[in-house]
C-alpha positions in Angstrom: 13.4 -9.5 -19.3 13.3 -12.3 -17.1 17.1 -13.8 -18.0 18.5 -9.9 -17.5 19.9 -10.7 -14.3 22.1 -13.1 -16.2 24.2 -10.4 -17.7 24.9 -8.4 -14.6 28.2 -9.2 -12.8 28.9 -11.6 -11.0 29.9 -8.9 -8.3 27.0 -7.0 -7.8 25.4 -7.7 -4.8 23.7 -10.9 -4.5 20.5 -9.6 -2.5 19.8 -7.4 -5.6 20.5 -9.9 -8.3 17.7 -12.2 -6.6 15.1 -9.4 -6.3 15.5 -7.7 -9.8 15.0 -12.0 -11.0 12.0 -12.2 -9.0 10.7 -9.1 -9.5 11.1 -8.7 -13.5 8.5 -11.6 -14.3 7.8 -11.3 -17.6 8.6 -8.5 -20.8 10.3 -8.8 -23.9 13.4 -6.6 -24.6 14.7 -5.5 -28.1 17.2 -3.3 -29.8 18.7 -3.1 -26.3 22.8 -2.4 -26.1 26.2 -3.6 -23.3 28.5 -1.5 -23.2 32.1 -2.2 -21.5 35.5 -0.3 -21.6 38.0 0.1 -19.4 40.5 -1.3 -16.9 38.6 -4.9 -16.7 40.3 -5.2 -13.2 37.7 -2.9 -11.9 34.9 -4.3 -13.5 32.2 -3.4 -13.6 33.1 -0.2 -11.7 30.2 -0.2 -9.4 32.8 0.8 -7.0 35.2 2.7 -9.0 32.8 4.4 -11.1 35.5 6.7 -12.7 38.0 4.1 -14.3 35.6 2.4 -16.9 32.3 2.1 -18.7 29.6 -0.7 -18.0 26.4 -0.2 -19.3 23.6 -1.8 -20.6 19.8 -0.2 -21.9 17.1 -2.5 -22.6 13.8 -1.1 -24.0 11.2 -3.8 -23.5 6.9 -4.3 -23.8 4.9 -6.4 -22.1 6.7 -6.8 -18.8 5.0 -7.3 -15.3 7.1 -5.6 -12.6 6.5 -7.4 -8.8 7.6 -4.7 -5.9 7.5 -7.1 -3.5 10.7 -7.7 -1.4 12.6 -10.9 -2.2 12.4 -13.5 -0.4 9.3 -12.1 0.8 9.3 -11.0 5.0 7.1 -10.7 7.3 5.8 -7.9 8.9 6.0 -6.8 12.8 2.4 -8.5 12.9 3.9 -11.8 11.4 1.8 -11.1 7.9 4.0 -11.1 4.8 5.0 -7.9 3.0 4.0 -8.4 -0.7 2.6 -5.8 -2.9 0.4 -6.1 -5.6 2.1 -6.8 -9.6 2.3 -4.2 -12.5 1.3 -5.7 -15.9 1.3 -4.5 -19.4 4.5 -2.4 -18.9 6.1 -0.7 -21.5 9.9 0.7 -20.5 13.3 1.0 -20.9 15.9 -0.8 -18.1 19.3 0.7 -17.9 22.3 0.4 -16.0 25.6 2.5 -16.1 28.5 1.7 -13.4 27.3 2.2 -10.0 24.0 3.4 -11.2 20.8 1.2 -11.4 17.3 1.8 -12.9 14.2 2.1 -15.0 11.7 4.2 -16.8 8.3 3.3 -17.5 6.2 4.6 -19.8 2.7 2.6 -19.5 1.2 0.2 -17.1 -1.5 -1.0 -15.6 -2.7 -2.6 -12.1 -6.5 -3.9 -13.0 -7.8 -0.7 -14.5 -5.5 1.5 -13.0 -3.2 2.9 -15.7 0.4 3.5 -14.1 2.5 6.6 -16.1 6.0 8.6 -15.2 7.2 5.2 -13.1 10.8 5.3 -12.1 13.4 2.7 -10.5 16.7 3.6 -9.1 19.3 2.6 -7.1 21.9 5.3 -7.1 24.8 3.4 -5.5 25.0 -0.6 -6.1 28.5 0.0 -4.5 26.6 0.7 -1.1 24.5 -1.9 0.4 22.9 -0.1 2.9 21.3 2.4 -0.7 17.9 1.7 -1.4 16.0 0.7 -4.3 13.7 3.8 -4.8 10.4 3.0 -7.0 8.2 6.6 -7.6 5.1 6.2 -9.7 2.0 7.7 -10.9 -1.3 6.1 -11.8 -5.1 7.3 -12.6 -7.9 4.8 -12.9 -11.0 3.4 -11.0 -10.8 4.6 -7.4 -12.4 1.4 -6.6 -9.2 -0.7 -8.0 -7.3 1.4 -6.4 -9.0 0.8 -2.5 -8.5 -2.9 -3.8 -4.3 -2.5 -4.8 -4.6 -0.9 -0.7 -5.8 -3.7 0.7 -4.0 -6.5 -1.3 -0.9 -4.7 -0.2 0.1 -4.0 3.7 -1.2 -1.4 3.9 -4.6 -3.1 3.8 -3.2 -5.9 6.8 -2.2 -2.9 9.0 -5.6 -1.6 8.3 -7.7 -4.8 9.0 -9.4 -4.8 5.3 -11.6 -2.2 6.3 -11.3 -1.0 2.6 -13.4 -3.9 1.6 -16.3 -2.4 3.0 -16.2 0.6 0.3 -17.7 0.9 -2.6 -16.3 3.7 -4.8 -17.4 5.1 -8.1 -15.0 7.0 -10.0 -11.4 7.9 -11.1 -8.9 9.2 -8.6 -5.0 9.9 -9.4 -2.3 8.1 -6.6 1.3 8.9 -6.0 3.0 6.0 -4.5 6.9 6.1 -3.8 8.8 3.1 -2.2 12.2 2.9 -0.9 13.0 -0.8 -1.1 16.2 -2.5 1.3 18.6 -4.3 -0.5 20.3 -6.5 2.4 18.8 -7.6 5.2 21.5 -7.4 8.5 22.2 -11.0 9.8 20.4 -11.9 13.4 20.0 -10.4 16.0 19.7 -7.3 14.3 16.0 -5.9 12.8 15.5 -6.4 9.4 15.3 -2.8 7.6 11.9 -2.2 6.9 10.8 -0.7 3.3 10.0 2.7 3.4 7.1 4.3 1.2 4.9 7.5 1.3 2.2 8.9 -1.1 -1.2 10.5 -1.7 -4.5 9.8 -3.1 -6.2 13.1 -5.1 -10.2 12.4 -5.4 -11.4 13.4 -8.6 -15.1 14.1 -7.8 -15.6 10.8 -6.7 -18.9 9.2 -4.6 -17.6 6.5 -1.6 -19.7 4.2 0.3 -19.4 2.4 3.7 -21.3 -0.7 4.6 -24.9 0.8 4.7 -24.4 4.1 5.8 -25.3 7.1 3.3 -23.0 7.8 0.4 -20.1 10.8 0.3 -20.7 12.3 -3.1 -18.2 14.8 -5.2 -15.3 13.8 -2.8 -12.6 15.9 -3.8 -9.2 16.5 -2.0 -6.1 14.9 -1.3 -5.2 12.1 1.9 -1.1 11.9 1.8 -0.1 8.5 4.1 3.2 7.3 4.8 4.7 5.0 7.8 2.3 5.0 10.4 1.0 8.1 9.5 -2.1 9.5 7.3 -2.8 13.2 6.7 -6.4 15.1 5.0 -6.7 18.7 4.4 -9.9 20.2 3.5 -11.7 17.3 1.8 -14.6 18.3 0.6 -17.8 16.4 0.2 -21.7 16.3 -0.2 -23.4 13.8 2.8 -26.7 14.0 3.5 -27.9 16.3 1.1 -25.0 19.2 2.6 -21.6 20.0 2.1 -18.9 18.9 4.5 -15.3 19.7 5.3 -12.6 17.4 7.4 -9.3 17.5 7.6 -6.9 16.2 10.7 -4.7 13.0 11.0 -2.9 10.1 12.2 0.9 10.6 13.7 3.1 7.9 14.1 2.7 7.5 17.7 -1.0 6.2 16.7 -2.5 9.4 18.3 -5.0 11.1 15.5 -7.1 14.3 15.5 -10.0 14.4 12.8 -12.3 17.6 12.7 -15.1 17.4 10.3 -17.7 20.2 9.5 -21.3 20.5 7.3 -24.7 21.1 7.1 -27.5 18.8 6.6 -29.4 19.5 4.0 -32.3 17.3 4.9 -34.7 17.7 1.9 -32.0 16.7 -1.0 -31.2 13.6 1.6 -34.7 12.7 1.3 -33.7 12.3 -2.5 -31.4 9.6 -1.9 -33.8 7.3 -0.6 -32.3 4.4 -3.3 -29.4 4.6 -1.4 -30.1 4.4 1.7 -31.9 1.8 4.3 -35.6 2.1 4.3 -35.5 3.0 8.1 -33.4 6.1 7.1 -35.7 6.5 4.5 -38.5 7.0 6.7 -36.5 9.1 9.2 -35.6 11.6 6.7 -39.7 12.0 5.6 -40.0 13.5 8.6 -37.2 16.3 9.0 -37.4 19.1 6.7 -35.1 21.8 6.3 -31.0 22.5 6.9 -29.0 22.2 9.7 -25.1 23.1 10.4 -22.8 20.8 12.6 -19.4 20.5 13.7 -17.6 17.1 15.5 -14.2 17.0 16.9 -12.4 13.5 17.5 -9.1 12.8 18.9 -7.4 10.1 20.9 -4.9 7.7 21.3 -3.8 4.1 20.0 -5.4 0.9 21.5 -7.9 3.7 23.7 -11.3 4.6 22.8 -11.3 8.4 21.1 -12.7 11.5 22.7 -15.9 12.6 20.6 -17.4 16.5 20.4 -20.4 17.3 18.4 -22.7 19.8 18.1 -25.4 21.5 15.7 -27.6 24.6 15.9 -31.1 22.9 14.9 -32.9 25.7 14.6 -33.9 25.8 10.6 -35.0 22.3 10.8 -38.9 21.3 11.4 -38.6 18.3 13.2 -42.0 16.3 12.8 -41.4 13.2 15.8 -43.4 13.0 19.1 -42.6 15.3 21.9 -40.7 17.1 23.2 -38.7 16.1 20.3 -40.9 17.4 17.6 -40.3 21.2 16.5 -41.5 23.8 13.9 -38.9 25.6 11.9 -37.6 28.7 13.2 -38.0 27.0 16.5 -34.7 27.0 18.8 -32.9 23.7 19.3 -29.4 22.8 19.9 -28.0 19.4 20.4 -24.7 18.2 21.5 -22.9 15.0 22.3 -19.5 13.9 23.8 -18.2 10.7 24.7 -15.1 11.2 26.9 -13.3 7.8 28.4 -11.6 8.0 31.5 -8.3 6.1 30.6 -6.3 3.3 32.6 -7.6 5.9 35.9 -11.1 4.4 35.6 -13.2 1.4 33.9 -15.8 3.8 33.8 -16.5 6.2 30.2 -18.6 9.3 30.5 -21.4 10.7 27.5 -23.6 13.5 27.5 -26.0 14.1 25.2 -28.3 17.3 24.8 -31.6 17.3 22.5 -33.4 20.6 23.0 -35.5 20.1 26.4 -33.7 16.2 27.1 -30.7 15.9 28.5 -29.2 12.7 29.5 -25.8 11.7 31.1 -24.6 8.0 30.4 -21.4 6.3 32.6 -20.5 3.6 30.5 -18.3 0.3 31.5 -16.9 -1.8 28.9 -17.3 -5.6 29.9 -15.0 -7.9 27.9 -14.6 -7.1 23.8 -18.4 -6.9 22.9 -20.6 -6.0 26.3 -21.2 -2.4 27.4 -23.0 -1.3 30.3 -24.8 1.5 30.3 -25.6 3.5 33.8 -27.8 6.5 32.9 
């Protein structure tokens, strides 16, 4: 599979002939078939698709399939754009006049198992026509945070998907729309497009120390500059929890989240968790509902909402924080920063009898001063 670049045309479009020979790296092709007839003038009809026949099918095993643009660019951030390689593929590569593409059956990115991949480029007679990959994999959710952040999509996100742990299978849609030119200076290269989604299967997910989501099910769709959840469901902290909400292009995101503590079964968890919330948790009993709302802008600090109805918990911590169950108690908590109008951020946070409001003032990247 690697020398297949040597039988295409002279003609077709040099940008695609040195991407299809860097991105078909390995494979083995038998029983495959070229086909040509017609007036040879136009050959190979990629732009008179009507007044001949060029075509060639390749079945081949064993390929590995790089998506990454060739030669490799860089990013608005200066990072290059590579994406991870497909090995162990199994497929068939076909052309026929103006037509470009392939079909794979089998694949696999570490134990991520790719099935029902296409290729196609539906116009080699039109530069501007992109190279349009759409796949489907299942395996390891883990491996497939990892394929995340070895791509850009983990640069744009600053790796924080090394700080998962996942256990688990999950199922990923990934489509890519590839450029095949890139317009001479001054103008912007043309950026590759892609979109998909990432179904949890029942999965548990983990970040840094905090406690574990469990039976994560649920769908997160992304695309450019943009990630969307609708009712993903979970168990944390011994409850079930909802969220749903979103990130639009302009970097502006909305995320609601809603659940109920279900501090007994937490208690449960205690293998899991740090032995400070281990001894936190001995000393609440009982279930509690909440509901937070977050929303705010790129490069700003978000707006924050939460509140619960603590009223079915037994609380058993010094006063006035301590409480039987059955006992009214309602907390709340926002955090709501001022903007570019102000330095100054403003919190309020409501525990039963306490109440406390906080000004805050950010000083530098890592200092904040608190004025209760």
């Amino acid at each position: 599979m690697t020398r297949l670049v040597r039988y295409l045309p002279t003609s077709f479009n040099e940008r695609m002939r040195t991407y299809l020979g860097h991105a078909l790296q390995a494979g083995i092709a038998r029983n495959g078939t070229l086909e040509v007839h017609g007036d040879l003038t136009k050959f190979p009809y990629s732009k008179f698709p009507d007044t001949g026949i060029f075509r060639i099918t390749a079945p081949f095993t064993g390929g590995k399939f790089d998506p990454t643009p060739f030669p490799t660019r860089t990013m608005a951030n200066g990072l290059p754009n590579i994406w991870p390689a497909f090995d162990g593929i199994d497929g068939t590569f076909h052309m026929a006049q103006n037509k470009l593409g392939f079909d794979i059956d089998r694949g696999h990115y570490r134990g991520v198992r790719v099935s029902k991949l296409t290729g196609r480029s539906d116009d080699l007679g039109n530069r501007e026509n992109k190279l349009i990959i759409d796949g489907h994999a299942r395996g390891p959710l883990k491996d497939m945070l990892q394929y995340v952040d070895d791509s850009p999509l983990g640069l744009m996100a600053k790796h924080a998907t090394c700080k998962l742990d996942a256990q688990g299978n999950a199922l990923l849609d990934l489509t890519l729309g590839i450029p095949r030119y890139r317009p001479p200076a001054p103008q912007p290269p043309i950026k590759t497009d892609y979109k998909g989604a990432l179904t949890f299967s029942d999965n548990e997910v983990r970040y840094a120390n905090l406690p574990p989501m469990s039976h994560l099910r649920g769908t997160a769709r992304f695309g450019a500059k943009t990630v969307t959840i609708n009712e993903l469901t979970a168990q944390l902290l011994g409850g079930d929890v909802r969220a749903k909400g979103g990130v639009q292009p302009d970097g502006s995101y909305v995320f609601d989240v809603n659940g109920r503590i279900g501090a007994d079964a937490a208690q449960k968890m205690n293998e899991r968790i740090t032995p400070q919330m281990e001894q936190f948790l001995k000393r609440i009993t009982g279930t509690a509902p909440y509901a937070m709302h977050v929303h705010g802008t790129k490069n700003a600090l978000p707006n924050v909402e939460a509140t619960s109805d603590l009223t079915d918990l037994r609380l058993d911590l010094p006063a006035p924080l301590g409480k039987t169950q059955g006992a009214p108690m309602l907390f709340s908590f926002t955090f709501k920063p001022e903007g570019s109008a102000s330095d100054l951020d403003d919190a309020q946070l409501t525990l039963g009898p306490v109440q406390a409001h906080y000004v805050l003032r950010q000083i530098g990247k890592a200092q904040v001063k608190v004025d209760p």
